[in-house]
C-alpha positions in Angstrom: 112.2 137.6 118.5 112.4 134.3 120.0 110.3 131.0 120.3 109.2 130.0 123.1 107.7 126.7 123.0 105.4 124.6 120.7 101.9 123.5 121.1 99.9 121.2 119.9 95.8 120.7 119.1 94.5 116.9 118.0 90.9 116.4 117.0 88.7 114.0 115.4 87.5 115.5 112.4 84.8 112.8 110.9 81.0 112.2 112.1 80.4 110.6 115.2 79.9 106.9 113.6 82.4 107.2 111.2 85.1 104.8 111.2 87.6 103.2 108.8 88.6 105.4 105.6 86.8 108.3 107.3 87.6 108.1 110.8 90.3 111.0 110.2 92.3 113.3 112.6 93.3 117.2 112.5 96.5 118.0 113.8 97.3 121.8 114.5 99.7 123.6 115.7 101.1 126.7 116.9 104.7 128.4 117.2 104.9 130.7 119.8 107.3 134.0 120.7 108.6 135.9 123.3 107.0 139.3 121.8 103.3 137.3 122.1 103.1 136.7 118.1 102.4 133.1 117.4 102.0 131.3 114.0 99.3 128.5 112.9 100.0 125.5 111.2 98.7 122.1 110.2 100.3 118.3 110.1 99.2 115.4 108.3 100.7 112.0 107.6 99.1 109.6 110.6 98.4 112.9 112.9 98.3 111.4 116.1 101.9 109.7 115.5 103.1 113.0 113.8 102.1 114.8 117.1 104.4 113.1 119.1 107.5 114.1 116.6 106.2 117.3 116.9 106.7 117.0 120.9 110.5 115.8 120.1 111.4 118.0 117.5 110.2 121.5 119.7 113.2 121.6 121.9 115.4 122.3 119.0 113.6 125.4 118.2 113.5 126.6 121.3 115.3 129.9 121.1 115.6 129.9 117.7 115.0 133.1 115.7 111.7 131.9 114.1 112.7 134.1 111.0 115.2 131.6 109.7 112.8 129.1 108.4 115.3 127.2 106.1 117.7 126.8 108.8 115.5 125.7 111.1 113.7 123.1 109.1 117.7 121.5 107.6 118.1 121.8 111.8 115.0 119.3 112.2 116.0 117.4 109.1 119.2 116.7 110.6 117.6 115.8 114.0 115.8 113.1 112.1 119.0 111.5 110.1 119.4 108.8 112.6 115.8 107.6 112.3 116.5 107.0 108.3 114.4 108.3 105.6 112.6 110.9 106.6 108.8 109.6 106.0 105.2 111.1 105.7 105.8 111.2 110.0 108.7 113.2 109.7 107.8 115.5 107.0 104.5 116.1 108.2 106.3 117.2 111.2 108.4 119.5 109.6 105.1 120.7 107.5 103.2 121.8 110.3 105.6 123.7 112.8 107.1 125.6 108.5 103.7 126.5 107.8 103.4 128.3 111.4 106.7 130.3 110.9 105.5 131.6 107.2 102.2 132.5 109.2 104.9 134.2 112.1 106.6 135.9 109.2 103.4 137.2 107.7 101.7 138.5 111.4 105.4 140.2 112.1 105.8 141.8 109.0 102.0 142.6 108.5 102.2 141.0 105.1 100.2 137.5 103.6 102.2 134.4 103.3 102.0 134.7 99.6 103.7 137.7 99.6 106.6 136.1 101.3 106.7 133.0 98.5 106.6 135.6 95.8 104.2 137.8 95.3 100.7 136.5 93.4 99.7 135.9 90.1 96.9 135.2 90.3 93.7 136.6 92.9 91.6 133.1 92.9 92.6 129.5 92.9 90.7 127.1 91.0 89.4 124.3 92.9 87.7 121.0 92.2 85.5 119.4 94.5 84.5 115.2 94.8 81.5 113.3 93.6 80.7 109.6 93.6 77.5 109.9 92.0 75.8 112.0 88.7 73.0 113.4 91.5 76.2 114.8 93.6 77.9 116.2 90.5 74.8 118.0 89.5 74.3 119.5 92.8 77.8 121.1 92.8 77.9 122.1 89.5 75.0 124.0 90.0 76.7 125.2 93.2 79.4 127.0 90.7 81.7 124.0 90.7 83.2 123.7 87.3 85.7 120.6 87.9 84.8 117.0 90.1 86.6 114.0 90.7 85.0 110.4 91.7 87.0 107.5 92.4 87.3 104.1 93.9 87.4 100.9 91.5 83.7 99.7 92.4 82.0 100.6 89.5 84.2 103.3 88.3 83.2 103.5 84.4 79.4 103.4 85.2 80.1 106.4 87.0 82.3 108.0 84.8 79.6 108.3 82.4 76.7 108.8 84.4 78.4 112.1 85.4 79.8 112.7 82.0 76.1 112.5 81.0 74.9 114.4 83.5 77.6 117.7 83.4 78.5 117.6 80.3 81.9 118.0 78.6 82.2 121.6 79.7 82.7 120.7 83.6 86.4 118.5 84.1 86.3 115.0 84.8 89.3 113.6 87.3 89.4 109.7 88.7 91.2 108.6 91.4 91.5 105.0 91.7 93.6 105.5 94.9 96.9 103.2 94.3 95.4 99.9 95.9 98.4 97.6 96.6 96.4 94.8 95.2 95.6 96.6 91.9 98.1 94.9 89.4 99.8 97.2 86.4 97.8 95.5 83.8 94.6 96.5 85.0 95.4 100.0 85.6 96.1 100.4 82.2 93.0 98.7 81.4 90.8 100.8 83.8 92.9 104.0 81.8 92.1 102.9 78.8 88.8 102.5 78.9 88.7 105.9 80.7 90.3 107.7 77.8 87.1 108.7 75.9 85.8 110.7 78.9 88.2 113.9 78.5 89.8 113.4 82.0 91.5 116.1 83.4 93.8 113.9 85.2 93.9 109.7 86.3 95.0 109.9 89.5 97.4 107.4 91.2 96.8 104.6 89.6 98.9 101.9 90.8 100.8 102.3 94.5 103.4 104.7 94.7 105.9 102.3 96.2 107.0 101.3 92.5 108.0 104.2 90.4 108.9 101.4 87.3 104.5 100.4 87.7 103.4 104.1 87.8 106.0 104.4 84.2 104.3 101.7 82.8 101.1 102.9 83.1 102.3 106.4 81.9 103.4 105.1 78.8 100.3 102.9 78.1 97.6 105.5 78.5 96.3 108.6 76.5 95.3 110.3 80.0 97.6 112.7 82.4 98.5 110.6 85.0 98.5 112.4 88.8 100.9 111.3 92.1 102.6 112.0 94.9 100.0 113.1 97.6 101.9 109.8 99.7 105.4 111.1 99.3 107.5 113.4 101.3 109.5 116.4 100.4 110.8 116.7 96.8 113.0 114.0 97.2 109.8 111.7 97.2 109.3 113.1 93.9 112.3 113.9 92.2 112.7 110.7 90.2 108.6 111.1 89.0 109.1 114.4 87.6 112.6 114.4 86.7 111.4 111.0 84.3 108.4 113.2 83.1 106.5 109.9 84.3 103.5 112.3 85.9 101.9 115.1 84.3 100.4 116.3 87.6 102.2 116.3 91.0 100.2 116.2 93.8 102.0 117.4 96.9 99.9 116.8 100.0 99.9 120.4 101.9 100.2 118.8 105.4 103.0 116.3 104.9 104.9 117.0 101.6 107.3 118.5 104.4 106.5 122.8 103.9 105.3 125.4 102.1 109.0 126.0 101.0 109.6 122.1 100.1 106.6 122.2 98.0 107.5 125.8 96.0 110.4 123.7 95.1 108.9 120.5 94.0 107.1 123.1 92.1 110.0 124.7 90.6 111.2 121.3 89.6 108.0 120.2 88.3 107.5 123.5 86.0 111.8 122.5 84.2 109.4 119.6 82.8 106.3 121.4 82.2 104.6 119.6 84.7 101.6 121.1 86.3 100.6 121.4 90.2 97.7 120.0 91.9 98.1 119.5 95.3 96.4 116.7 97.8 94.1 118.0 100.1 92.0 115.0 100.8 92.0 114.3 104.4 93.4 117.7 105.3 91.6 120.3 107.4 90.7 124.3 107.0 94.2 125.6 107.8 96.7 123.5 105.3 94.0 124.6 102.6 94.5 127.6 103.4 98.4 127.4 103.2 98.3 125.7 100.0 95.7 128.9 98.9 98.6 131.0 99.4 101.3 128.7 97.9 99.2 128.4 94.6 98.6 132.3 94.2 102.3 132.2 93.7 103.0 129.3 91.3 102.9 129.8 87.4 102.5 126.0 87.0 99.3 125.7 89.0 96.8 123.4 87.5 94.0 122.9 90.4 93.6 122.2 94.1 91.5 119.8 95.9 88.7 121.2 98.2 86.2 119.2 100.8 83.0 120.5 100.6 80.3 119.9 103.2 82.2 117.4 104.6 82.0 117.9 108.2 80.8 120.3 110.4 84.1 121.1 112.3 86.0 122.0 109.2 83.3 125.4 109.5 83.7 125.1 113.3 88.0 125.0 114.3 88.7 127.7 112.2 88.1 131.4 112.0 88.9 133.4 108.7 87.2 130.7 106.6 87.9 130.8 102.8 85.4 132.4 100.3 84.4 130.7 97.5 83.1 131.9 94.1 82.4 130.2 91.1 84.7 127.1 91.7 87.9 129.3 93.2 89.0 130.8 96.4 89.7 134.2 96.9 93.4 134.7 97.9 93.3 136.7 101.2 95.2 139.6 101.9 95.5 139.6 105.5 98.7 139.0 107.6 100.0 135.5 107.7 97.7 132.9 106.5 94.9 135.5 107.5 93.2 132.7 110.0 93.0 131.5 113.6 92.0 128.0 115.7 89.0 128.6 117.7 90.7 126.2 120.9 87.0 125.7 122.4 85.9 124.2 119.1 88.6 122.1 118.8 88.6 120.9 122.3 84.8 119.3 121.7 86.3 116.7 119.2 88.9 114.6 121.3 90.8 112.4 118.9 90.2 109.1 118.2 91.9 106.1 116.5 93.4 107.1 113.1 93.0 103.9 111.5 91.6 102.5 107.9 91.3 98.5 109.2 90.8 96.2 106.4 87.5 94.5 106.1 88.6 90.9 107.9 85.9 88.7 106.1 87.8 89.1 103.0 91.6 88.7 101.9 92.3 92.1 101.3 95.3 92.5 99.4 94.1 90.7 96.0 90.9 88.8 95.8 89.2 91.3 95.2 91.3 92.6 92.6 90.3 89.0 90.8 86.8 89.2 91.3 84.5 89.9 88.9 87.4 91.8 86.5 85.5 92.2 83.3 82.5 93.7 85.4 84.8 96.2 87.3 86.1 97.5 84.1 82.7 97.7 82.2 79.9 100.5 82.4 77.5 98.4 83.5 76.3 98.7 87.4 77.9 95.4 89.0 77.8 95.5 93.0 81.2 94.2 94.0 81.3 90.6 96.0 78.8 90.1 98.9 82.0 90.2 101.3 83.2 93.0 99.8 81.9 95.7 102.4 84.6 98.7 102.5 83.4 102.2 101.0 86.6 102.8 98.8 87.8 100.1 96.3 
């Protein structure tokens, strides 16, 4: 068996009037063969840039026996030496053309993925799903949802224990304050601190991922495991993080982290340090959740992933073989591959767009805000953030 060529499928995957943070893109892809067996994947990391490394990476693979999927992803990996580091562009490159040859593997052999990485140990993975109110924490709870995360800095205690209140102590409790390049070391550990009586299941990146000496800090200051690395590629990205026991949760991001293969070793890395697993899955579509599903039947270090629910219509659309959910886990399917399809028409109705999270221009957006009404941000009390202040996130 041979491939053939490469194609690729771009779509905008957020609500007509969305724009900045939610103004996403999907990026699919699909390895084909000369015995008419292709493989799906997915690729993340700025999708509409990734798409064109995509387009220069094919003609290497070209011919290539698509069984060999560690020679040919070192083959890309060495395509990409002269551009230096290899980046969330280049790894989610690499990610979305792997994850198609695993699915190849698994329609040629007529076995699942994770039977390829493994074998399971486990018939459900646990998932969490996100709520930015105690009313949208109630709803999924009562949905079967058993873990939520909320995030953002705008009012972040006040919501903390509205949905404490509201769930619980049985349900787990994860913040993401996002890594704002503003957000100083100081107040992380402040925000953590005052976040340590509400039994978090993980604080997630709370300072920017570009300074691994910030993220340490923080680590040592605060009674709360600390979560990274959804913005780094490969395990090299997160080597020195786990390797330093700085994180307690690594958070591979399915579509860029640079494979299914890349991420059973950051795995295997992060389990020598007792470190758990809880992949990124926040601006990822149906079939990278679906790879990760079959990833984390396999992993004895798994913790949690992250799952989108009722975001938008397309996610329900784009894909056939969508996953079942049960009492806060998906069922690990046992069909060939990943055990799912693109639906091309579907896709084809949501032409991409820009891929883009502009800053709000009335305000300076790296720090003002960050200096604005401090003692408010880090109380419970409900303080709306500056009148210029209009972005959805921080």
């Amino acid at each position: 068996m041979k491939i053939t060529h490469i194609q690729t499928y771009l779509m905008h995957a957020a609500p007509p009037e969305a724009g900045g943070w939610a103004a996403r893109n999907w990026l699919f892809v699909k390895v084909f063969t000369d015995e008419g067996i292709y493989g799906v994947g997915e690729a993340s990391g700025w999708p509409r840039v990734v798409e064109t490394a995509i387009e220069d990476l094919s003609p290497l693979l070209v011919g290539e026996d698509p069984g060999n999927i560690e020679r040919l992803w070192h083959k890309m990996l060495a395509a990409m030496m002269c551009h230096g580091m290899t980046g969330i562009v280049g790894s989610g490159a690499m990610t979305g053309i792997e994850m198609a040859l695993w699915d190849l593997k698994g329609k040629a052999l007529g076995v699942p993925v994770w039977s390829l990485l493994g074998g399971k140990m486990r018939d459900r993975v646990r998932v969490y799903a996100h709520a930015h109110s105690a009313e949208r924490a109630r709803q999924l709870v009562d949905r079967g949802y058993n873990a939520v995360k909320t995030g953002g800095l705008r009012n972040c205690v006040e919501t903390v224990v509205a949905i404490r209140a509201e769930v619980g102590p049985e349900v787990d409790l994860m913040v993401d304050v996002h890594g704002p390049p503003w957000l100083t070391t100081r107040d992380a550990i402040a925000l953590g601190r005052r976040l340590e009586e509400f039994d978090l299941l993980f604080y997630e990146d709370p300072v920017a991922p570009e300074n691994i000496e910030a993220i340490a800090r923080v680590a040592e200051a605060v009674e709360i495991p600390i979560a990274a690395g959804e913005r780094h590629a490969g395990v090299y990205g997160v080597r020195e993080l786990i390797e330093r026991e700085i994180i307690d949760v690594v958070q591979p991001d399915t579509g860029r982290a640079g494979g299914l293969w890349q991420m059973k070793k950051i795995a295997a890395l992060a389990e020598a340090h007792y470190i758990t697993m809880a992949p990124h899955d926040g601006s990822l579509g149906p079939v990278a959740e679906m790879a990760a599903v079959h990833l984390l039947a396999t992993l004895p270090n798994f913790l949690i992933l992250e799952h989108l629910e009722d975001d938008v219509p397309q996610r329900y659309e784009v894909m056939t073989g969508q996953p079942q959910i049960k009492d806060s886990h998906i069922l690990v399917p046992d069909a060939p591959g990943l055990g799912v399809d693109l639906v091309e028409k579907a896709i084809a109705k949501y032409p991409s767009r820009g891929n883009l999270s502009p800053p709000d221009a009335s305000y300076d957006y790296q720090y003002v805000w960050a200096q604005q009404g401090r003692a408010q941000w880090l109380s419970d009390e409900p303080t709306p953030p500056p009148e210029y202040r209009a972005g959805q996130v921080f």
